[in-house]
C-alpha positions as CSV (number, residue, x, y, z in Angstrom):
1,X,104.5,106.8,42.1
2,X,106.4,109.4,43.8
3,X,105.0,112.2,41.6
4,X,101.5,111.2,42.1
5,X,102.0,111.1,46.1
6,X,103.3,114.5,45.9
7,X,100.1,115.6,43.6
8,X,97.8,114.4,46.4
9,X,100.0,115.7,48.9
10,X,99.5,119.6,47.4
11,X,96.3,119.2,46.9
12,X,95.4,118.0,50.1
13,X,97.3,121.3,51.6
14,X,95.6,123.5,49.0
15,X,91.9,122.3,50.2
16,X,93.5,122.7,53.9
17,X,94.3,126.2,53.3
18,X,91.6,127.3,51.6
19,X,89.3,125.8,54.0
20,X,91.0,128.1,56.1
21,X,90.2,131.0,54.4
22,X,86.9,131.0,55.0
23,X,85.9,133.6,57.7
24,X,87.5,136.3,58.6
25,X,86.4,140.1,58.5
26,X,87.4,142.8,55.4
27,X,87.2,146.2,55.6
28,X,86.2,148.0,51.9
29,X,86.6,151.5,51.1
30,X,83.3,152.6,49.1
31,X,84.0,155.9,46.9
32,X,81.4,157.8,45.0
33,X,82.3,160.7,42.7
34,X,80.6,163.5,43.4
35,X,81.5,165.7,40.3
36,X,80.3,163.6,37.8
37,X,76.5,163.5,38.0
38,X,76.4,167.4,39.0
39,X,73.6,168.8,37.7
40,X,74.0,172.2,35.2
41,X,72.7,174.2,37.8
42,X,75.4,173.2,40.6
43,X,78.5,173.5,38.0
44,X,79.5,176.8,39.9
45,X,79.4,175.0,43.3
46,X,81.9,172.7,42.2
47,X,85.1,173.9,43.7
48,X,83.2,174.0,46.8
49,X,81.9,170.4,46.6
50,X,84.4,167.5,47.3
51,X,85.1,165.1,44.3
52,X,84.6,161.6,46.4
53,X,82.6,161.0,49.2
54,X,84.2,158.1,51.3
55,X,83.2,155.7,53.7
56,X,84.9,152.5,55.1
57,X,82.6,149.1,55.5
58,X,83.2,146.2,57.3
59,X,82.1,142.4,56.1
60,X,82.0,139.8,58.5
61,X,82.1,136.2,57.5
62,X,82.3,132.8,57.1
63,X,80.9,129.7,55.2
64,X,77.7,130.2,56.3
65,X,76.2,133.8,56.9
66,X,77.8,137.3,56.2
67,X,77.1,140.9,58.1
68,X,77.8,144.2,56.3
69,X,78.2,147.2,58.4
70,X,79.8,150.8,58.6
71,X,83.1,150.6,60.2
72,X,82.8,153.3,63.3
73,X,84.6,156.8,62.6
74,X,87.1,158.2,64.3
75,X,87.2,161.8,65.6
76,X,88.8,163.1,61.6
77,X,85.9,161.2,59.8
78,X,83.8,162.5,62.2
79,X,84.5,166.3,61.7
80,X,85.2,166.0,58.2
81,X,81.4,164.8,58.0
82,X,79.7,167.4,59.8
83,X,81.8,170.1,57.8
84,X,80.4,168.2,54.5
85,X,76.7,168.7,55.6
86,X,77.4,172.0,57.0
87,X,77.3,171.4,60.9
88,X,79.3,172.3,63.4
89,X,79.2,176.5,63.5
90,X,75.8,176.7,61.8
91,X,74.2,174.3,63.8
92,X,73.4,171.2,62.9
93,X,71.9,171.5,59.0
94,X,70.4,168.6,57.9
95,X,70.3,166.7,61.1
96,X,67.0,166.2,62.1
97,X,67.0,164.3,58.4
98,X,68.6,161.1,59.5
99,X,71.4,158.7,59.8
100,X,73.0,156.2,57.8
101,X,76.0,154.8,60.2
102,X,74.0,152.2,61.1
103,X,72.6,150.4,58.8
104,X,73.4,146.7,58.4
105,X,73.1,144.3,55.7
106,X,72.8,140.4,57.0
107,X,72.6,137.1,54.4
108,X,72.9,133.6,55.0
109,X,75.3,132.6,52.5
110,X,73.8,128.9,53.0
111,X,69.9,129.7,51.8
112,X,70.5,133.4,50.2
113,X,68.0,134.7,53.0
114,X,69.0,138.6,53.9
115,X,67.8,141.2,56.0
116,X,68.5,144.4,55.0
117,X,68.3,146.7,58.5
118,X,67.7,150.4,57.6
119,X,67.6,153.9,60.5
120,X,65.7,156.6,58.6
121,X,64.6,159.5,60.5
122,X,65.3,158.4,64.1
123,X,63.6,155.0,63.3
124,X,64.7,151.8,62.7
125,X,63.3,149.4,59.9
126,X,63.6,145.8,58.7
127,X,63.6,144.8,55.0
128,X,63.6,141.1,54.9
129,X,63.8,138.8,51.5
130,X,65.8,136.4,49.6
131,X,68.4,137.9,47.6
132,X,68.8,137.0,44.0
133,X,72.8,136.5,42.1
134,X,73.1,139.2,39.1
135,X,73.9,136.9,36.0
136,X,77.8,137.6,36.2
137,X,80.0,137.0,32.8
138,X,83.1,135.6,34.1
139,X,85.8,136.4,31.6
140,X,89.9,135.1,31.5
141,X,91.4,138.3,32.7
142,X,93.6,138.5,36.2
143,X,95.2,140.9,38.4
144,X,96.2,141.2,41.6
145,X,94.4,143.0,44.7
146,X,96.6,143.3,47.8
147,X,98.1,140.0,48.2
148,X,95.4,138.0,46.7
149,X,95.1,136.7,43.0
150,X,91.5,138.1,41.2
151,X,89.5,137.3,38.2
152,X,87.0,139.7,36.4
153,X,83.3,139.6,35.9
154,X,81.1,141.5,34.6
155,X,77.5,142.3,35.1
156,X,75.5,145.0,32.6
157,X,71.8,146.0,31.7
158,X,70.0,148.9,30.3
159,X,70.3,150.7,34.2
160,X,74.0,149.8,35.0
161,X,78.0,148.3,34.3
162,X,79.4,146.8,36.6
163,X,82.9,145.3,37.1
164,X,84.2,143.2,39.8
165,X,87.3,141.3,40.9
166,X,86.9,138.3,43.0
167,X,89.4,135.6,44.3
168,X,89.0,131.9,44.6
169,X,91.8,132.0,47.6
170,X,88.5,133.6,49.8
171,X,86.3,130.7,48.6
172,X,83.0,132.2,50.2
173,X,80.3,133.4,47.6
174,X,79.8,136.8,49.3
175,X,81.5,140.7,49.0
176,X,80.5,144.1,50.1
177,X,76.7,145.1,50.3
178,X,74.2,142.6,48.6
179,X,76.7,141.4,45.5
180,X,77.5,137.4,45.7
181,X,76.9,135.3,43.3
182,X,81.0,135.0,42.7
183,X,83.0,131.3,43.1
184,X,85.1,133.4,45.5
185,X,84.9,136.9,47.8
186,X,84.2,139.4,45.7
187,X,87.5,142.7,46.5
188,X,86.8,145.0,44.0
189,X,83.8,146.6,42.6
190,X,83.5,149.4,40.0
191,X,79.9,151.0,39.1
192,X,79.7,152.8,35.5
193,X,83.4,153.5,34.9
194,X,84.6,155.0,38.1
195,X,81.2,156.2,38.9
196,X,81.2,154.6,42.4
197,X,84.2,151.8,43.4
198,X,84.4,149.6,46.8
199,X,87.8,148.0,47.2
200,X,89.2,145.8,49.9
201,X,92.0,147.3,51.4
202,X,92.5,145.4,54.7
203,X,91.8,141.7,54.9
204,X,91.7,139.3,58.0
205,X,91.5,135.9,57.7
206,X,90.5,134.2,61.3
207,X,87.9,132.8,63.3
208,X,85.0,135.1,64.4
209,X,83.7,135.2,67.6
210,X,79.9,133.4,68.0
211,X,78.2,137.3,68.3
212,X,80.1,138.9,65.5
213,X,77.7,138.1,63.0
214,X,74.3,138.5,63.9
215,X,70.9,138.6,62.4
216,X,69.3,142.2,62.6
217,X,65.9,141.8,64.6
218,X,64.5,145.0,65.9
219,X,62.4,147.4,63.6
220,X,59.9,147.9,62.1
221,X,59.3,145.0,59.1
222,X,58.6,147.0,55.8
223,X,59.0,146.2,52.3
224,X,61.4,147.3,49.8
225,X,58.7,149.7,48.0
226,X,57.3,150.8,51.5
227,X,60.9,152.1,52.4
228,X,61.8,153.5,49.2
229,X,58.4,155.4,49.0
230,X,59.2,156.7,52.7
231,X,62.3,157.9,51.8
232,X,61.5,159.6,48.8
233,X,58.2,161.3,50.4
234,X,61.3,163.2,53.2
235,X,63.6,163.8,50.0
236,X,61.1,165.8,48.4
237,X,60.7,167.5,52.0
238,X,63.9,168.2,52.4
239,X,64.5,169.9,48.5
240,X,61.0,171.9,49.3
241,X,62.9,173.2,52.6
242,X,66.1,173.7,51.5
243,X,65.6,173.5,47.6
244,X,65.8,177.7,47.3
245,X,69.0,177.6,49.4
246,X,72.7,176.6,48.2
247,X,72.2,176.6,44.9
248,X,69.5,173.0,44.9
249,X,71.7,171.0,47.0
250,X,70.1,167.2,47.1
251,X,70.6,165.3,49.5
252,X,71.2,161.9,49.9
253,X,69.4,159.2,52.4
254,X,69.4,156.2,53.7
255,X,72.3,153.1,52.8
């Protein structure tokens, strides 16, 4: 009788706890490698090309709705930025061509409505729709990452591989960017072997104030094909302009 009390006792503080852990904010690191798509032409620009770019995210959260920003830069990421696209001493190169660091990615965890809010160009757009879960294959294997106890999943078709970590001690079906689908916050991603990763590396568990998460509402409503159309109408702009300069250097738009 004893025993059984002290079964219902745990798992009474487990559910406590765990319904504890259900908002908070995380802040991911996302890391593409630069080197490993170069093109045979760029080869030689190599050593003058850095091997990751990196930027820092921030998820907000809680059990019902989710907001995924950039996390502001300090004065280091800042400078290190405007050397990468060549600013600073040469004027500001690339400018006029847009800005990424504020884009923000809003779902409701509750009905799997999202709205995806874009700046391209000096404008702002709104790309609204109902997000669908990749079909994840959940497989026995664990590790750790930070503090918190993971399991792996896997997700692969004919365009992509990716592998992700998520823990059941966050029990929120959410992580960085659009990916959810997970019994638990998803803390690690990899894309194509090391291709791109995103990894939690600070994690606060707490109450959010009422305004933190809020739903993106000014712009202009487009759809996913009308942005990605629009965007790739100023990429080939850009490569006419600068195409014959630096060797081809592509750029990259938008989130």
């Amino acid at each position: 009788m004893k025993y059984f009390s002290l079964i219902i006792i745990v798992a009474l503080s487990t559910n406590i706890l765990l319904s504890q852990n259900n908002s908070g904010e995380i802040v991911y690191e996302d890391k593409i490698n630069l080197h490993r798509n170069l093109p045979p032409e760029m080869e030689a620009m190599k050593d003058r090309i850095p091997e990751y770019r990196e930027s820092k995210k921030i998820l907000y959260f809680n059990s019902e709705e989710a907001l995924y920003i950039n996390k502001p830069k300090d004065e280091k990421e800042i400078k290190e930025q405007q050397e990468f696209r060549g600013e600073g001493r040469r004027g500001r190169r690339g400018g006029r061509f847009g800005r990424s660091g504020n884009n923000k990615y809003y779902t409701s965890i509750k009905d799997g409505e999202s709205v995806d809010f874009r700046s391209l160009f000096g404008k702002d757009f709104l790309i609204e729709g109902k997000r669908e879960p990749l079909k994840w294959k959940i497989t026995g294997d664990q590790k750790q990452v930070g503090s918190y106890l993971c399991q792996k999943a896997t997700f692969q078709d004919s365009t992509q591989n990716i592998v992700v970590w998520f823990t059941p001690m966050i029990p929120v079906s959410s992580g960085p960017d659009s990916y959810f689908g997970l019994p638990g916050m998803i803390l690690h991603m990899d894309f194509d072997d090391g291709l791109r990763q995103i990894t939690a590396t600070d994690i606060s568990l707490k109450a959010l104030e009422a305004d933190v998460i809020t739903k993106p509402s000014d712009g202009k409503k487009v759809t996913e094909e009308e942005f990605k159309k629009m965007r790739e109408e100023k990429l080939k702009e850009m490569e006419e302009e600068y195409g014959g300069k630096g060797g081809g250097r592509r750029f990259r738009i938008g989130r």
